[in-house]
C-alpha positions in Angstrom: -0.8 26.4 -89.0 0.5 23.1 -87.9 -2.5 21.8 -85.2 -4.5 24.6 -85.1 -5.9 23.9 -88.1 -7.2 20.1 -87.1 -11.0 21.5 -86.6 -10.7 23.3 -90.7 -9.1 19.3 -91.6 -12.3 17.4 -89.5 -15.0 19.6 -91.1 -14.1 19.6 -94.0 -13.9 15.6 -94.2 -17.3 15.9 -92.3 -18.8 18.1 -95.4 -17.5 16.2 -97.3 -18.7 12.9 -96.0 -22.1 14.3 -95.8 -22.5 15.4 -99.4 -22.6 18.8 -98.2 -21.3 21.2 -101.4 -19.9 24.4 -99.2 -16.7 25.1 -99.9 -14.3 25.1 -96.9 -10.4 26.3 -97.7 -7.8 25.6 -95.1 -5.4 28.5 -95.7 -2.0 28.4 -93.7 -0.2 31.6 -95.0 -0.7 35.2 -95.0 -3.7 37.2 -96.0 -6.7 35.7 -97.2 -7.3 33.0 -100.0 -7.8 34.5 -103.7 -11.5 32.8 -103.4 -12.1 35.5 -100.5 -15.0 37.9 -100.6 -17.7 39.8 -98.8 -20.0 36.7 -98.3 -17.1 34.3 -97.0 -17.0 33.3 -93.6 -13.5 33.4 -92.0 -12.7 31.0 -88.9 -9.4 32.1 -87.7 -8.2 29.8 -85.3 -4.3 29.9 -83.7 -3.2 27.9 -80.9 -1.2 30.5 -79.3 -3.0 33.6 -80.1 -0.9 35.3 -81.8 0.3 33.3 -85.2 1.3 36.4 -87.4 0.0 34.4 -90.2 -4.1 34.3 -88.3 -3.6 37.6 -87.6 -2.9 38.5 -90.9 -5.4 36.7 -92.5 -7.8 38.2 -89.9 -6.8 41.8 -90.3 -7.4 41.4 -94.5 -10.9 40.1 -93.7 -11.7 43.1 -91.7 -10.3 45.3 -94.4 -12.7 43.9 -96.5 -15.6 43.8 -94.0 
């Protein structure tokens, strides 16, 4: 959400200044995105700790290990 998700916006330009074909999704809302699986890395980051929507994005990815 709102600054939090600055380091998501630079690496993504980064990759995609570099060529580099991983896909990075900046998701600001609850749960995970729909392109979400077992071999995704998940970056949670939150400001203040507690953003209900980081949390619940993080508590789907453990639910799906």
């Amino acid at each position: 959400m709102g600054g939090s998700a600055l380091p998501g916006r630079l690496l993504k330009m980064l990759f995609s200044e570099l060529s580099i074909e991983t896909p990075i999704f900046i998701h600001n809302d609850y749960n995970l995105p729909a392109q979400a699986d077992k071999t995704s890395l998940l970056v949670a980051i939150s400001y203040s700790g507690n953003t209900e929507e980081t949390l619940s994005a993080v508590k789907a990815a453990v639910e799906i290990n």
